[in-house]
NUZAGU-473457 format. One record per residue: x negated, y negated, z negated of N, C-alpha, C in turn. Coordinates in steps of 0.001 Angstrom, whole numbers, plus 500000, padded with zeros to 6 digits. Atoms other than C-alpha are relative to their C-alpha. Layout:
# NUZAGU-473457
XYZXYZXYZ;...
This chain:
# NUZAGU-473457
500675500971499154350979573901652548498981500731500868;501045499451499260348483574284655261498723499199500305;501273500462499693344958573625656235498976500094501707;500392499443498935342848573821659263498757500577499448;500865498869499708340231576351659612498409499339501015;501429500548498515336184575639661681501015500559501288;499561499733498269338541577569664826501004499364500033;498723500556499838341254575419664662500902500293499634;499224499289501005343374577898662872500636499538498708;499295500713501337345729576944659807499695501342499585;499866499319501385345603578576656909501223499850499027;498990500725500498348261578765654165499305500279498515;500837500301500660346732577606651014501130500336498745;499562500193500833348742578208647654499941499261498683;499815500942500794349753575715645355501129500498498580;499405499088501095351234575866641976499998498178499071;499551501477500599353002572271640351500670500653498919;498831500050501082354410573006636791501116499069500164;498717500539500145358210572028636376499527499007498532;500642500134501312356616571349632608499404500490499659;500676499373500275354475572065630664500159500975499120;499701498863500578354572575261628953498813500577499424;501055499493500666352887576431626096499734501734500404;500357498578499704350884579949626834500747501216498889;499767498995500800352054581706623649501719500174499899;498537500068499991356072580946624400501028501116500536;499634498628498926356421583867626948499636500973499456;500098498663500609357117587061625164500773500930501380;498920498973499512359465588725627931499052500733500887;500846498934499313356403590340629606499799501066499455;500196498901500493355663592230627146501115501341499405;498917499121499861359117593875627161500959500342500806;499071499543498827360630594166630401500427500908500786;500038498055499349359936597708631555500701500546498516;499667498678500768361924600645629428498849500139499247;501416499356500359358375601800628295499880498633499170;500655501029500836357343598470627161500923499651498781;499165500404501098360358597809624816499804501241498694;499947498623500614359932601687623417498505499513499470;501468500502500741355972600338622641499911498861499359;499504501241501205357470597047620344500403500811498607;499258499296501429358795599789618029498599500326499044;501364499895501063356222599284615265500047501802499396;499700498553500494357631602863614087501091500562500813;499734499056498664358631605148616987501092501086498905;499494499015500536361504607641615563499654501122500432;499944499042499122361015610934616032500857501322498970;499217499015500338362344614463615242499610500279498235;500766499560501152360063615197612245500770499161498535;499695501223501307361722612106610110501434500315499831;498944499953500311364945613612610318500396501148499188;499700499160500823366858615358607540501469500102499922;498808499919499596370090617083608217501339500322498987;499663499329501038372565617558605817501377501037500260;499333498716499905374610620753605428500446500449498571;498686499529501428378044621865603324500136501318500182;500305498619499740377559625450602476501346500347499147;498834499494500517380974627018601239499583501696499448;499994498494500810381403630379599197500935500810500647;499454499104499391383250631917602005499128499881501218;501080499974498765380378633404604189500481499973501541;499354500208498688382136633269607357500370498834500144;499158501088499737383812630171607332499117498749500687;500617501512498668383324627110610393501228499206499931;498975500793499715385571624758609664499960498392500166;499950501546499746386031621085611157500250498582498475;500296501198501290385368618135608184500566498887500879;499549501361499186388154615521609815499505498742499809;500325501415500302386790612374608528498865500001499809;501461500052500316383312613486608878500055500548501915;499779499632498359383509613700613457498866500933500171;500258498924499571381751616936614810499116500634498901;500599499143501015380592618133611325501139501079499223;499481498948500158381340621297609605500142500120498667;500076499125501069381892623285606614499564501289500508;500343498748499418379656626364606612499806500714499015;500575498317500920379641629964605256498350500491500396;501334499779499399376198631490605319499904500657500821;499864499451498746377112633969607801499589499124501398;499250500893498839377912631121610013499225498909500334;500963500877500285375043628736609116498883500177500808;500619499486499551372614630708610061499363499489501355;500252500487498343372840630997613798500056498398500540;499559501311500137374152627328613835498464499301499550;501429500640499878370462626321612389499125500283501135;501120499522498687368495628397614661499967499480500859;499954500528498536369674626903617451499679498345500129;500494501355499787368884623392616378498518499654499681;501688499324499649365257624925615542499134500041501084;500793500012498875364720625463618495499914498524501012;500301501514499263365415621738619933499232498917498576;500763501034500669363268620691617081500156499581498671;499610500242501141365021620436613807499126500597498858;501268499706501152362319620229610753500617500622499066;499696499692501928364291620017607582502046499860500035;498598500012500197367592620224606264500117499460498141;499593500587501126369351619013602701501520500710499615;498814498700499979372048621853601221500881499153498541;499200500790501132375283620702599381501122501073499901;498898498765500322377496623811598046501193499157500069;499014500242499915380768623474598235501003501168499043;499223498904500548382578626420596013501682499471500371;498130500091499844386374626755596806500341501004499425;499746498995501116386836629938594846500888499355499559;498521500255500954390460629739592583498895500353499023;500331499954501712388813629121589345498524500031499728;501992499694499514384962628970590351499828498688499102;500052500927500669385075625319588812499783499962498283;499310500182501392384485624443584952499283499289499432;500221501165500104383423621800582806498088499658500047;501792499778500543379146622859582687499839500554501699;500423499811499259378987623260586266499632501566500384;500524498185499736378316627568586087499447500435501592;499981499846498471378579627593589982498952499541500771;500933500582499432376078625402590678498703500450500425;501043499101500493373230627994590101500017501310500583;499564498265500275375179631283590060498907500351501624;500563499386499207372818633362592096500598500475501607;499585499535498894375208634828594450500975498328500847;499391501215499534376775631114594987499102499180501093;500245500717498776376450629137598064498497499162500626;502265500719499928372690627268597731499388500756499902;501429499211500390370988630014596313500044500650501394;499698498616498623372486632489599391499473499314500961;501114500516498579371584629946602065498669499926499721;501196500023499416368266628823600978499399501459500135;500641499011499915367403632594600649500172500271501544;499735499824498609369123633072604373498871499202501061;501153500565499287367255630544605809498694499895500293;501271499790500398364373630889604245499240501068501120;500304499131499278364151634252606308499941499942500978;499602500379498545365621633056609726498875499418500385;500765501696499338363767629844609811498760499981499061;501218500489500972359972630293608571499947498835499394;500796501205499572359189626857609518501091498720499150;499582500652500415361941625319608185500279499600498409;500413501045501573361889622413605112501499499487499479;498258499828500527364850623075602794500246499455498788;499643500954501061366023620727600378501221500072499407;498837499534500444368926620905597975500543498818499413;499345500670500277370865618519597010499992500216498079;499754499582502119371128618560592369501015498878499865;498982500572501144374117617662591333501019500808499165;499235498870500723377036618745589251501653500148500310;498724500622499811379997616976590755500956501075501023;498702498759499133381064619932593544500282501185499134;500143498309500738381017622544590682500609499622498523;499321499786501360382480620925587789501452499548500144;498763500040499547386312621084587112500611498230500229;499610501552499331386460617238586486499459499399501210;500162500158498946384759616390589258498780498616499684;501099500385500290381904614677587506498759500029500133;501614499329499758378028614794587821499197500108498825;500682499140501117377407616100584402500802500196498668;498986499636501188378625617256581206500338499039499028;498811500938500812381293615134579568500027499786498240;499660500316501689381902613957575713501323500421499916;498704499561500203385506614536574740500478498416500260;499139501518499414386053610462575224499921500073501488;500043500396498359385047611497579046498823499013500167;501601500390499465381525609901578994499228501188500094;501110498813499687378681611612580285499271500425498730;501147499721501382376439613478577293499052500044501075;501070500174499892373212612242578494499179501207499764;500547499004500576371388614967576683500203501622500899;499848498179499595373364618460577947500321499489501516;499966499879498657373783617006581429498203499961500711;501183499815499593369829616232581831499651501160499860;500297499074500214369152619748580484500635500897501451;499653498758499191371923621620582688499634499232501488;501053500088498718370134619701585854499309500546500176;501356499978500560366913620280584610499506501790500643;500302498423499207367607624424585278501097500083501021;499468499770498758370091624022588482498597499629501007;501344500374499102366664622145589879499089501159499844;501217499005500173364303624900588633500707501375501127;499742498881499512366645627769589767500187499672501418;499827499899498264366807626406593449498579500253500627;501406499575500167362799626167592987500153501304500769;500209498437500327363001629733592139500332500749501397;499441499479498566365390630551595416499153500076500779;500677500276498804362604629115597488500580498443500560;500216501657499614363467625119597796498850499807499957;501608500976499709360844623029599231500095498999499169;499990501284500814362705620006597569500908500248499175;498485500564500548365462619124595070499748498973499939;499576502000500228366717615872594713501025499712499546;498631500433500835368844615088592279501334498628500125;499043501142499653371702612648593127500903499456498590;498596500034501159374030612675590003499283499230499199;500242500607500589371854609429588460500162499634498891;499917500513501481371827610220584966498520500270499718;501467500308500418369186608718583287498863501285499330;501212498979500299366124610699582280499394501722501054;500031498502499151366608613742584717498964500587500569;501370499258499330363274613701586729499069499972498980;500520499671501223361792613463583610499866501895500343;499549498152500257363445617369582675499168500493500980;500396498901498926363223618512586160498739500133500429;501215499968500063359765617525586662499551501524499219;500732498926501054358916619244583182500671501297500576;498991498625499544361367622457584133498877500417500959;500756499530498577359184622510587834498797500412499223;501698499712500640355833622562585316500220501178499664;499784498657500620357052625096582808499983501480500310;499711498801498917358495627451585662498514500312500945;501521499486498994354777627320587800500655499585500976;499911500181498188356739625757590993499984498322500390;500147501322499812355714621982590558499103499715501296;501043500196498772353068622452593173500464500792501070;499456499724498079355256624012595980501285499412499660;498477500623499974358705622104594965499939498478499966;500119501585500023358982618220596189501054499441498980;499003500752501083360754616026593598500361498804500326;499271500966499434362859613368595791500815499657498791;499134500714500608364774611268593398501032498964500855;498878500908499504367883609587594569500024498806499036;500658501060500894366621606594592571500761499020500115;499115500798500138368696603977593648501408500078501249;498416499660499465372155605623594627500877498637499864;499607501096500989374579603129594528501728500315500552;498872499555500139378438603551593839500813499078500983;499375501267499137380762601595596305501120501198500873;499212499471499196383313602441599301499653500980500736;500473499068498389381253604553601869499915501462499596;500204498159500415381448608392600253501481500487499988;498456498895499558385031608943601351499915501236500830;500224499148498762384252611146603992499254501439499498;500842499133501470381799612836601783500637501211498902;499243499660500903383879613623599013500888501019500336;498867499598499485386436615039601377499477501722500630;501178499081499543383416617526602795499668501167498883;500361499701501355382487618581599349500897500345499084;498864499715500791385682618431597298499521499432498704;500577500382500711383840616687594929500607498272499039;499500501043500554386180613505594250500235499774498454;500025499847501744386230612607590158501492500303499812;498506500050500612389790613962588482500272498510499574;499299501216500699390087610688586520498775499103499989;501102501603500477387907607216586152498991500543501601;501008499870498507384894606810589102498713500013498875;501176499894499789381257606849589076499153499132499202;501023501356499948380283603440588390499333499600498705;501220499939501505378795603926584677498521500451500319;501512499583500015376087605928586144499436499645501457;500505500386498208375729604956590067500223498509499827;500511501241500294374432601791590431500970498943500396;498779500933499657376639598696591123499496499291501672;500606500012498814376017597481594619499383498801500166;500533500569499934375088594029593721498270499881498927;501008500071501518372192595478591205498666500042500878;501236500478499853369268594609592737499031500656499140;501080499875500999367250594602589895500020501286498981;499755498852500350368638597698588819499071501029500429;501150498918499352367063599635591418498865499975500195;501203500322500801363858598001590673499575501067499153;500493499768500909363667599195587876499988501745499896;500117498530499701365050602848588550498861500252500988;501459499195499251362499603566591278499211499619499052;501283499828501212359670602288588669500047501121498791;499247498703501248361482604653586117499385501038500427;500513498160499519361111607948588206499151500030500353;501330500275499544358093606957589729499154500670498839;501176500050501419356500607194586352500668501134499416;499604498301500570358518610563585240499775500624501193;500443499042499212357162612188588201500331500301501493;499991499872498527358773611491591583499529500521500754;500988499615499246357057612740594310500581499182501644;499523500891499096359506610840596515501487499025500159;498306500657500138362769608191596490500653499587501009;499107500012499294365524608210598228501259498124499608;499399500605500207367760605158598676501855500246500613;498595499317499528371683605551599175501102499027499760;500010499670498106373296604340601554499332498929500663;501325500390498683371088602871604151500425498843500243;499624501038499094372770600359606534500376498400499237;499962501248501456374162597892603359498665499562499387;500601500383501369371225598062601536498240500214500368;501335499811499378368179597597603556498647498534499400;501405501068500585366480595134601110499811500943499013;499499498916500800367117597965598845498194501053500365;501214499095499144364572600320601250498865498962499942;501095500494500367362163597498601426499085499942498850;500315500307501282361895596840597831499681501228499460;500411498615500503361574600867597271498860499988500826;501229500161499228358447600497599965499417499294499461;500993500946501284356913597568598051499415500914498801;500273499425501796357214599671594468499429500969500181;500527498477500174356625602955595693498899500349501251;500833500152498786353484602344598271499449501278500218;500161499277499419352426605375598238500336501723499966;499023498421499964355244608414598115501202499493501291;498849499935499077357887608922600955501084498986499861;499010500500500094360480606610601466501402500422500782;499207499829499064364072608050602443500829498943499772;498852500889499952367100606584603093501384501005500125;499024499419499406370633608284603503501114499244500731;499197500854499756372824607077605814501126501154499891;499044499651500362376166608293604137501307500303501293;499199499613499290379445609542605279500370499411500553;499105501187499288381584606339605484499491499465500873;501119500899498773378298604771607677500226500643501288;499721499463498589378557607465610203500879500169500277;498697499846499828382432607906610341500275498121500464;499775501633499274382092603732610849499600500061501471;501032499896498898379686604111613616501473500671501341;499065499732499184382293606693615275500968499773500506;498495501229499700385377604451615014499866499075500464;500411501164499549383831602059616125499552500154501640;499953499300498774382618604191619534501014500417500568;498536498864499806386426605537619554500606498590500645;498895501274498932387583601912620446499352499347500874;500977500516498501384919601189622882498951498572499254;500246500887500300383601598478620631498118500244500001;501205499774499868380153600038620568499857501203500801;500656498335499754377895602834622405499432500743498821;500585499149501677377514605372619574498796500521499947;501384499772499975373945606368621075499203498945499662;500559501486500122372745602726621230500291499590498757;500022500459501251374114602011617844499512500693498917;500528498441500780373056605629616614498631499313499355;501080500801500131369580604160617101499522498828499777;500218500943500859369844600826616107499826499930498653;499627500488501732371215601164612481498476501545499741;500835498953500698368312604282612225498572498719500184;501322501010499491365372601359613678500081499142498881;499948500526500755366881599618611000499345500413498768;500499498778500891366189601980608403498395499715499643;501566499773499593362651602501609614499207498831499925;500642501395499999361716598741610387500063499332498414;499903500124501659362807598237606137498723500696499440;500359499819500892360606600603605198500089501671499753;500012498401500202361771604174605324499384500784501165;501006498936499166359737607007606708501033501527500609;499088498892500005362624609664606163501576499321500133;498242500073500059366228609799607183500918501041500078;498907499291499706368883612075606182501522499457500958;498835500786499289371369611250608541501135501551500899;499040499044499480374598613438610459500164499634501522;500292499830498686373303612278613704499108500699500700;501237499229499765370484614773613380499851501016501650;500010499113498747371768617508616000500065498673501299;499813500793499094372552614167618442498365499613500061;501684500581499407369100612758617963498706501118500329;500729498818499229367469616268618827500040500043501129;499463500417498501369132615729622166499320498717500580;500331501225499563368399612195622635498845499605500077;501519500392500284364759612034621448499482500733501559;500672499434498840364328614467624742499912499280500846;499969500796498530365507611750627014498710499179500434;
């Protein structure tokens, strides 16, 4: 509209008629309409530091070989490892998480021997790395399942149950002797009861409780998604599965109670496994465990989904990369081992 002016002049006056009325607090899309502004909603910003990469170290030091059902991951000799870290060092890569692999004819047997052996595949990298990569935070994986002939995660009865007893023990010194190598962490995965108990005591006994972190895989849980895994590792069971000692996937109250368990034998931090399913899972380990690390792993089958799922156009595998990790994070976890690590070194630059 217009007005006149003392010189006779119009003016144009602005006016402003609500359509309706509209409450003030209804309009959120201001505060996220710029790039920048949506990246400042993220209550917890990802960054490089929270990621933990994991790496299949084989007993043939040379060897680079393609893991088909695991997309642009490897099998590595330590030769071959090596350079292959450095270079993701330098775009930023903190930590890593080491999972032997022995292939040796006859390296296998029922007490795990391999798992340890000095010149075998964990001890050789973390010592390799150790040297390469000051800076870098090296974690080992404790189990027993790539090293024993059944393909179990600890030592057997003759009915084929676990002995409780000689499998917590022969943990107890695979965790100390990776210590010893120079691990920052172990973290035992092979969820037989009492273990961080041992390994705790083992870390005291030995003098390396106060430079070795004690991640518990606290509430692992047994299900479909470790095909990919298994296949990486060689680690599949000869006969019967898992599911006596890995948790059932509707146990809830299970993993309750395991994180309170290790918590109180000495944790220093828990891991939940696998991620994307089981993100009341990560909350409920953030509730219990307020104040030690919370990881998460997002497993093989999760990221081999993710990729099949980019392969038929049905998703962007960057955009979903970072969703299901926001997920993660917005639950509750602080840490993520994940096999998008070298991708999100890249991506965090953009």
């Amino acid at each position: 509209m217009t007005e006149p002016t003392s010189n006779g002049m119009k003016k144009h006056v602005a006016t402003y008629t609500a359509a309706e009325p509209t409450e003030i607090s209804s309009i959120l899309a201001g505060g996220y309409h710029h790039p920048l502004l949506r990246e400042w909603q993220n209550e917890r910003q990802l960054t490089k530091k929270q990621l933990i990469y994991p790496l299949f170290i084989t007993d043939n030091a040379d060897e680079e070989t393609e893991i088909a059902s695991l997309p642009g991951q490897k099998r590595w000799g330590v030769n071959k490892v090596v350079p292959y870290v450095e270079e993701l060092v330098k775009k930023g890569l903190k930590a890593v998480i080491l999972f032997g692999v022995p292939l040796a004819e006859g390296v296998k047997d029922p007490v795990a021997t391999a798992a340890d052996d000095p010149n075998g595949p964990v001890i050789l990298a973390i010592k390799a790395l150790s040297k390469a990569c000051k800076d870098l935070f090296i974690m080992c994986d404790v189990c027993m399942c790539e090293y024993t002939s059944h393909g179990h995660c600890g030592v057997l009865r003759e009915d084929g149950t676990l002995n409780r007893e000689e499998s917590v023990r022969r943990l107890a010194a695979i965790a100390v002797n990776y210590a010893r190598a120079g691990a920052h962490s172990v973290a035992p995965s092979d969820m037989v009861d009492g273990r961080i108990r041992a390994i705790k005591r083992g870390l005291i006994d030995a003098g390396l409780a106060h430079k070795c972190m004690l991640m518990s895989y606290s509430a692992k849980f047994s299900g479909n998604l470790y095909g990919p895994f298994r296949d990486a590792a060689d680690s599949a069971p000869s006969f019967g599965d898992r599911k006596c000692y890995q948790l059932p996937p509707s146990g809830r109250g299970l993993a309750r109670r395991a994180i309170e368990r290790d918590l109180a034998e000495g944790a220093d931090a828990i891991m939940v496994k696998p991620s994307t399913f089981y993100l009341d899972i990560i909350s409920d380990a953030k509730d219990i465990a307020r104040n030690v690390p919370i990881c998460c792993y997002q497993v093989s089958g999760e990221f081999a989904m993710l990729h099949a799922a980019a392969e038929k156009g049905v998703v962007d595998l960057k955009i979903i990369a970072f969703e299901a990790t926001y997920g993660c994070l917005r639950a509750g976890a602080s840490l993520v081992i994940s096999y998008f690590t070298p991708d999100f070194l890249e991506w965090l630059e953009e």
